[in-house]
C-alpha positions as CSV (number, residue, x, y, z in Angstrom):
1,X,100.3,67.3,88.3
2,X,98.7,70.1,86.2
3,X,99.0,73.7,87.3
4,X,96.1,74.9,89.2
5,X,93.7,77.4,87.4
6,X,94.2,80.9,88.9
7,X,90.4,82.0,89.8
8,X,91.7,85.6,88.8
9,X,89.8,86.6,85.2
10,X,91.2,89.7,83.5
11,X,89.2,91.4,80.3
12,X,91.2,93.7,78.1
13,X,89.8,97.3,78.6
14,X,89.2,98.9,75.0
15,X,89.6,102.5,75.7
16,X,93.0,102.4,77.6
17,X,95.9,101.4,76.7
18,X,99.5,101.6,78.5
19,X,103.2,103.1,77.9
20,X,106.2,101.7,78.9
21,X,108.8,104.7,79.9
22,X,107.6,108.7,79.4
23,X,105.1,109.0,77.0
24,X,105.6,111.6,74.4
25,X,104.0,115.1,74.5
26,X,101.1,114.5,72.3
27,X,99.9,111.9,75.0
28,X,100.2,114.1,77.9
29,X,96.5,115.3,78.2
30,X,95.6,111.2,77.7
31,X,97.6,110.1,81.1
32,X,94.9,108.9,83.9
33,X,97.7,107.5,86.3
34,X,101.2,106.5,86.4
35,X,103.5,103.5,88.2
36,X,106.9,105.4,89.3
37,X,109.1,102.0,89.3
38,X,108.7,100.9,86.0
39,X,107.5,104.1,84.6
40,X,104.2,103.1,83.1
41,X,101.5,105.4,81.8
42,X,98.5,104.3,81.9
43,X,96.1,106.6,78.9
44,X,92.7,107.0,78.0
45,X,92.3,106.0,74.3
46,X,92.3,103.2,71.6
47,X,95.5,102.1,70.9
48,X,95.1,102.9,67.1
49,X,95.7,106.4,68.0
50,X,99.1,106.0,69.2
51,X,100.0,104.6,65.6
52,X,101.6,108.3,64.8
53,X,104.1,108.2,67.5
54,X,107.4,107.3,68.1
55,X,108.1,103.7,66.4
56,X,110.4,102.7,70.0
57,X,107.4,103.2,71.7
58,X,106.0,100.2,73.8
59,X,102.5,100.5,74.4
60,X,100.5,97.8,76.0
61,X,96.7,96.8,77.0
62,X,95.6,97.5,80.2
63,X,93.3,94.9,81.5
64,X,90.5,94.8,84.4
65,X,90.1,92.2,86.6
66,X,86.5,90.4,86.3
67,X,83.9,91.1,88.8
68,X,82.3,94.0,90.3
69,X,84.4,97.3,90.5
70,X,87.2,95.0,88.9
71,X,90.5,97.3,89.3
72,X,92.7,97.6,86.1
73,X,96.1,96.3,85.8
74,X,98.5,96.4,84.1
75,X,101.1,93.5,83.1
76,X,104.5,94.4,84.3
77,X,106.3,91.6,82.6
78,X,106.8,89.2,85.4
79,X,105.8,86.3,85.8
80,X,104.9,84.3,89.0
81,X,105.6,80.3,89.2
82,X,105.2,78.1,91.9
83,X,105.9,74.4,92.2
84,X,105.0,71.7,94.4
85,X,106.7,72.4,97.8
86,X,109.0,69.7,97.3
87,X,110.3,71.2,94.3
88,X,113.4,73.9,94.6
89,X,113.1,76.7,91.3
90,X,116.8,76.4,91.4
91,X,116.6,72.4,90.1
92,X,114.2,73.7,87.6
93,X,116.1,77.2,86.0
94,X,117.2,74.7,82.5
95,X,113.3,73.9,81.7
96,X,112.3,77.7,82.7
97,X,115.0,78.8,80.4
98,X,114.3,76.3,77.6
99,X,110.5,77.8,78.0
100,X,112.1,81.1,77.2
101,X,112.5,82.3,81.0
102,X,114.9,83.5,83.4
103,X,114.9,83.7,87.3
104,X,114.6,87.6,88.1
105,X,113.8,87.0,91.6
106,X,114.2,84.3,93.6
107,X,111.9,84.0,97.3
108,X,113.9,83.1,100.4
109,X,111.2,82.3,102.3
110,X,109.6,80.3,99.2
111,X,112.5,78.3,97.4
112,X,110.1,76.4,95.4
113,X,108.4,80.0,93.6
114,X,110.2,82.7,92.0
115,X,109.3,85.7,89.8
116,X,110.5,84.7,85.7
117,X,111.1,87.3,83.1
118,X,111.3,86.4,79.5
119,X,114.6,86.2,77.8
120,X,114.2,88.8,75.1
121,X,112.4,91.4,78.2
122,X,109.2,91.9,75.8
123,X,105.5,91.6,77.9
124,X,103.7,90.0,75.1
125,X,106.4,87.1,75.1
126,X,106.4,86.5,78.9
127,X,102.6,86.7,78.6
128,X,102.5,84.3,75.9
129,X,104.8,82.0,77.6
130,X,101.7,80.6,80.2
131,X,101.1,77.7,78.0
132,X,104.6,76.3,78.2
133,X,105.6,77.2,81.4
134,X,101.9,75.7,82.8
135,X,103.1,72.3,81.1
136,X,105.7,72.0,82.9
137,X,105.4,69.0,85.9
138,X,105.2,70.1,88.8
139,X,104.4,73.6,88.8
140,X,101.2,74.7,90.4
141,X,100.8,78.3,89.5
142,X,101.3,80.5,87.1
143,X,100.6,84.2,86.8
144,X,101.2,87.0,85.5
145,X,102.5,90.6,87.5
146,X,99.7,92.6,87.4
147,X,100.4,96.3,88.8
148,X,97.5,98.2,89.8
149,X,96.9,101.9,91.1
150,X,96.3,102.3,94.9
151,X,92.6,103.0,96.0
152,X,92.1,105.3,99.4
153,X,89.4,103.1,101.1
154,X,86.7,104.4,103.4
155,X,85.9,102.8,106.8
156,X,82.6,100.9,105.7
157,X,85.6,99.2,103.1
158,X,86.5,96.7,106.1
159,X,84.6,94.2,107.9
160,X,84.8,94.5,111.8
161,X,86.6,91.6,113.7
162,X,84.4,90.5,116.6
C-alpha cells in the first residue's frame, strides 16, 4: 500500500521568509507575526537580505497553502505519519529511524500515527525526508507540521446548522 496523497498544496511565498528563535535587531521593523512556542518570526522580505546576519541564524520559507485566501505556514519540523490501523508506530520506530526519524510524540488515542522529528533537528532534512518515509509499507500519510497565525473570523465565516 502506497501512502495516500495529501490533497493539501503549499507554494513557497517569495517575499517572506521565517526565523527560527529571536531575530536580530536589524529585522525587527521586518516581523509581520510571531509563534510564541517555538519562537518563529515570520518577516516580510527575500531571503537574500538576511545574508548579512548572524551565520547561526536559521531562517526558513514560509509557504501558503493553495487555494483562495490560502493561509501561510510555516514548517515547524514535525512530521505527521500514519499507518494502516493495524499497524502499531512502536513496531515501526527501526525503519523510521533508519529513514532518519525519531518518535517525538507518540498519540494514545492513535497507536498507529505519531509526530517524527529528524535526527539531526534541521527542517530542511525532516522536510526532505517525505520520499523515504512515503516508501515505507504501510504508511498512509505523511505531512508535514505546518503552524499558521490565528484568523478572528466574522459570523457570515460559519454556515448555519439547520
Amino acid at each position: 500500500m502506497e501512502a495516500e496523497d495529501v490533497t493539501r498544496e503549499w507554494v513557497r511565498e517569495s517575499d517572506c521568509f521565517a526565523v527560527h528563535g529571536p531575530v536580530p535587531p536589524a529585522l525587527t521593523t521586518a516581523v509581520l507575526y510571531s509563534f510564541e512556542d517555538p519562537v518563529i518570526n515570520v518577516c516580510r522580505g527575500e531571503v537574500s537580505t538576511v545574508s548579512t546576519l548572524p551565520a547561526n541564524l536559521t531562517v526558513i520559507p514560509v509557504y501558503r497553502l493553495v487555494g483562495p485566501n490560502g493561509p501561510q505556514g510555516v514548517p515547524s519540523g514535525r512530521v505527521f505519519i500514519r499507518f494502516r490501523s493495524q499497524v502499531p508506530v512502536e513496531e515501526r520506530r527501526q525503519e523510521l529511524e533508519t529513514c532518519g526519524f525519531f518518535v517525538d510524540e507518540r498519540l494514545s488515542y492513535a497507536p498507529h500515527a505519531a509526530w517524527l522529528q529528524s535526527t539531526d533537528g534541521n527542517i530542511a532534512t525532516a522536510l526532505n525526508g517525505f520520499a523515504k518515509l512515503r516508501a515505507l509499507s504501510d504508511v498512509v500519510l505523511v505531512e508535514p507540521q505546518m503552524l499558521m497565525r490565528m484568523v478572528q473570523r466574522s459570523p457570515n465565516d460559519f454556515s448555519s446548522n439547520p
